[in-house]
N, C-alpha and C positions, 0 to 999 in steps of 0.2 A: 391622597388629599380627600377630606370629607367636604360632604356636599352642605352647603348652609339652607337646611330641612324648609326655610325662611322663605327662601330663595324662590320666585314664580319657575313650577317646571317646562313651560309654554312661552316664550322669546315672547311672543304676542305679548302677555300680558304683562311685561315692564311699561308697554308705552300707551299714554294716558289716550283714552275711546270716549266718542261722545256721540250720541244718535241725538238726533232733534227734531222735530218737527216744524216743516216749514210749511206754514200758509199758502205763499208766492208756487209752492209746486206740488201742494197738496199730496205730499209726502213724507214719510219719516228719513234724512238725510245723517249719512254717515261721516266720520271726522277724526281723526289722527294728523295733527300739527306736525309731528315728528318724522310722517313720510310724506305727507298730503295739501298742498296748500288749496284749502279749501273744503268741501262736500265731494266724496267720490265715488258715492253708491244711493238709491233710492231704492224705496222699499213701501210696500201700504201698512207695513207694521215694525212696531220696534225690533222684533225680536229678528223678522230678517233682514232689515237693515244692520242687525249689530253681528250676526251670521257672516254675509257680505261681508263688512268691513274687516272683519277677523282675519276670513279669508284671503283679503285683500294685502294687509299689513305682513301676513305667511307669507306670500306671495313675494312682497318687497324684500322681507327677509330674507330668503333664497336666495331671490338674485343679485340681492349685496354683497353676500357670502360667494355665492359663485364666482361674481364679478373682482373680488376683492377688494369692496370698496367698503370701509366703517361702518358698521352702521352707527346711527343716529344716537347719542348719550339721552337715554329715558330720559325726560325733564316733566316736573310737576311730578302730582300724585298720579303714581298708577293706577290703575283702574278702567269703570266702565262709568259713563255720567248718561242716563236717560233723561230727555226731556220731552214727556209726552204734550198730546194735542190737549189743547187745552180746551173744557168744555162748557159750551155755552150757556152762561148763566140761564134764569127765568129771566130776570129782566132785558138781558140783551136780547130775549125769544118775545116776549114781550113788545120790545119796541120793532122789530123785523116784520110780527104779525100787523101793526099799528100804521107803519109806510105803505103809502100809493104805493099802488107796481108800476 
């Protein structure tokens, strides 16, 4: 049987990743719908929040596999979705320096 050259060679990377940046916990938080309900790693940077959660989703996969239990049907586009910190305008610095303390 040939292999579809296509095909991600990394199980990870069929199911859809998203890091983001959250305000509320001044952190970059990780995200996989398909094992995870919810954020299940923080991190001060994208790159190892998306590290972690890689790791993370490995992880899951083993022990589906071990356990013989399905794993999850990839849904959505696969991939990796970053959403960095967003940076503070001049004006938004502006008006921060303009407020009583």
């Amino acid at each position: 049987m040939k292999k579809n050259p296509s095909a991600p060679s990394n199980p990870v990377d069929l199911y859809p990743q998203q890091v983001a940046w959250s305000a509320d916990d001044g952190a970059f938080i990780g995200f996989c719908p398909a094992f995870f309900c919810g954020g299940v790693c923080h991190a001060t940077n994208p790159v190892s929040a998306l590290r972690t959660l890689r790791q993370l989703i490995a992880g899951e996969i083993e022990r589906y596999r071990t356990e013989g239990i399905p794993l999850p049907r990839p849904g959505g586009r696969s991939g990796v979705t970053v959403k960095a910190r967003p940076q503070a305008s001049t004006t938004s610095a502006r008006k921060r320096q303009a407020l009583p303390a």
